[in-house]
C-alpha positions in Angstrom: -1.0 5.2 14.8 -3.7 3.0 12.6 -6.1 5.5 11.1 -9.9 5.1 11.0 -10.8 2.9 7.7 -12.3 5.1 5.0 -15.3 3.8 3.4 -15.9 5.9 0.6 -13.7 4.6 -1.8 -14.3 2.8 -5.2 -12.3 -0.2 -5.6 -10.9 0.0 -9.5 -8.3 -3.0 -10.4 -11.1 -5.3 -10.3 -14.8 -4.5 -8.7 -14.5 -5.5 -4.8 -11.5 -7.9 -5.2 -8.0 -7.3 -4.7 -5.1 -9.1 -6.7 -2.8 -11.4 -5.4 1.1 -11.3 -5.8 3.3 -13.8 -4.8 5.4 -13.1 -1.2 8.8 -12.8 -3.3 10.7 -9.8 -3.7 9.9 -9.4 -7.5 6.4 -8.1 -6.1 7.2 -4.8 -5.3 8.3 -3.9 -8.3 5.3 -5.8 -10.4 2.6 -4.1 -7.7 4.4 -0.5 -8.7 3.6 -1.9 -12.1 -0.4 -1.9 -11.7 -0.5 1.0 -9.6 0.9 2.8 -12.2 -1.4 1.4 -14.9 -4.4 2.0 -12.6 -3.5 5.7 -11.9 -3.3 6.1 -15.5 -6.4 4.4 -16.3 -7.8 7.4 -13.6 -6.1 9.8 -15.7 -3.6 10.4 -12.7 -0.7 9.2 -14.0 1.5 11.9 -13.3 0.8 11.7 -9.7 2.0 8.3 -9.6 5.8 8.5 -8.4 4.7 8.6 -4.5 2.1 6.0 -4.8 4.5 3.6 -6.9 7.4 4.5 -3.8 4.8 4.0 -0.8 3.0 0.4 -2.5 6.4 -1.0 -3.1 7.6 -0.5 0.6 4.4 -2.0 2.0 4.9 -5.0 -0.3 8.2 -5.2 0.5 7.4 -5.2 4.6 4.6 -7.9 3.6 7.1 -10.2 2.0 10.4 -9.9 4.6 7.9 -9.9 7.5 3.9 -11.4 7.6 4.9 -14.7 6.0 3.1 -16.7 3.9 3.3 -17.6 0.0 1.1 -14.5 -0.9 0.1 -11.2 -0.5 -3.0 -8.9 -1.7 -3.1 -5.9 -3.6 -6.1 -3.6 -3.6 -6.2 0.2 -5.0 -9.3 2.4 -4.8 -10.0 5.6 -6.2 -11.8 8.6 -4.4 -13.4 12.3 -4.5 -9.6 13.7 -4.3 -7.9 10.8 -2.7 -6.2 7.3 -3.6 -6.0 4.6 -1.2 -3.6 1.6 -1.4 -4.4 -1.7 0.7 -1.4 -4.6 1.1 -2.7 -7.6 2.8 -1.3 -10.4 4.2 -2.1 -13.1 6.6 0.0 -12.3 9.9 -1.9 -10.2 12.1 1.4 -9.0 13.2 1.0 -5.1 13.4 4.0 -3.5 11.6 6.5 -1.4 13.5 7.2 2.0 13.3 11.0 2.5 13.8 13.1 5.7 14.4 16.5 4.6 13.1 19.1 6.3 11.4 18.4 7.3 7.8 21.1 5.2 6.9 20.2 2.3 8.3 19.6 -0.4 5.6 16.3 -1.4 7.3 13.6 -0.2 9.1 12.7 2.7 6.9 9.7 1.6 4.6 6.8 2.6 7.2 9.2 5.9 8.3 8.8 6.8 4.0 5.1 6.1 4.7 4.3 8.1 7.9 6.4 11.1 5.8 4.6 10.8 2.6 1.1 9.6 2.8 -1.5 12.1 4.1 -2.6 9.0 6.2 -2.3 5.6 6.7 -2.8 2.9 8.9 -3.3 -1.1 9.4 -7.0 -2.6 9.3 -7.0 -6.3 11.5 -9.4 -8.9 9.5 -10.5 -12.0 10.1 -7.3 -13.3 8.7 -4.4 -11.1 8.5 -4.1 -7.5 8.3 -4.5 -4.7 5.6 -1.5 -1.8 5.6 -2.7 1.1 3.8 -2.2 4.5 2.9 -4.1 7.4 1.2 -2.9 10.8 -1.1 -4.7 13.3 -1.9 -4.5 13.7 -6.0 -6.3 15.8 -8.8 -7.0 15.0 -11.9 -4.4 16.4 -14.7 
């Protein structure tokens, strides 16, 4: 179920703006990338191997299923919390689906709903924003 949007967060990558990744399949791995690179820039890096899991499925959701030839990336830092933001232009809500776990799709929002502490899916004036949020302390 979409979650209430939080809205005190810092946005860190780049004041206010969100970076924007090609809608190929490479982008999951390179949006893992600046996660990562933010987190350590928090000085969270070891708490990065959830949020680098979680980004990558949403991007990879954003790619096989909004459409379009590119996606947004947006991570934001709060008092105990990260959030993630993937945007995309299809204002398409995703699907939760109960399939088997060995099902070769369908289980990127099933990793979400079991790993993030919350998440949810923000309709804008063009498109959509799928995000989640984990708590994290500082090392």
């Amino acid at each position: 179920m979409p979650q209430q949007r939080v809205t005190d967060v810092t946005p860190v990558l780049q004041p206010a703006e969100e970076i924007r990744l090609p809608a190929e399949t490479s982008s999951a791995q390179r949006s893992r990338r600046l996660v990562r690179s933010a987190l350590e820039s928090w000085g969270l890096g070891g708490q990065g191997e959830v949020v680098e899991l979680l980004v990558g499925e949403l991007v990879a959701n954003a790619v096989r299923h909004a459409g379009g030839d590119d996606i947004g990336l947006r991570a934001l830092r709060g008092q105990g919390r990260v959030r993630v933001e993937v945007r995309d232009l299809s204002r398409v809500l995703p699907c939760l689906i109960m399939g088997d776990v060995e099902d070769d799709n369908g289980r990127g929002l099933r990793i979400v709903d079991k790993l993030a502490d919350r998440w949810g899916v923000d309709l804008l004036a063009r498109g959509k924003s799928v995000w989640f949020e984990l708590r994290v302390r500082p090392l």
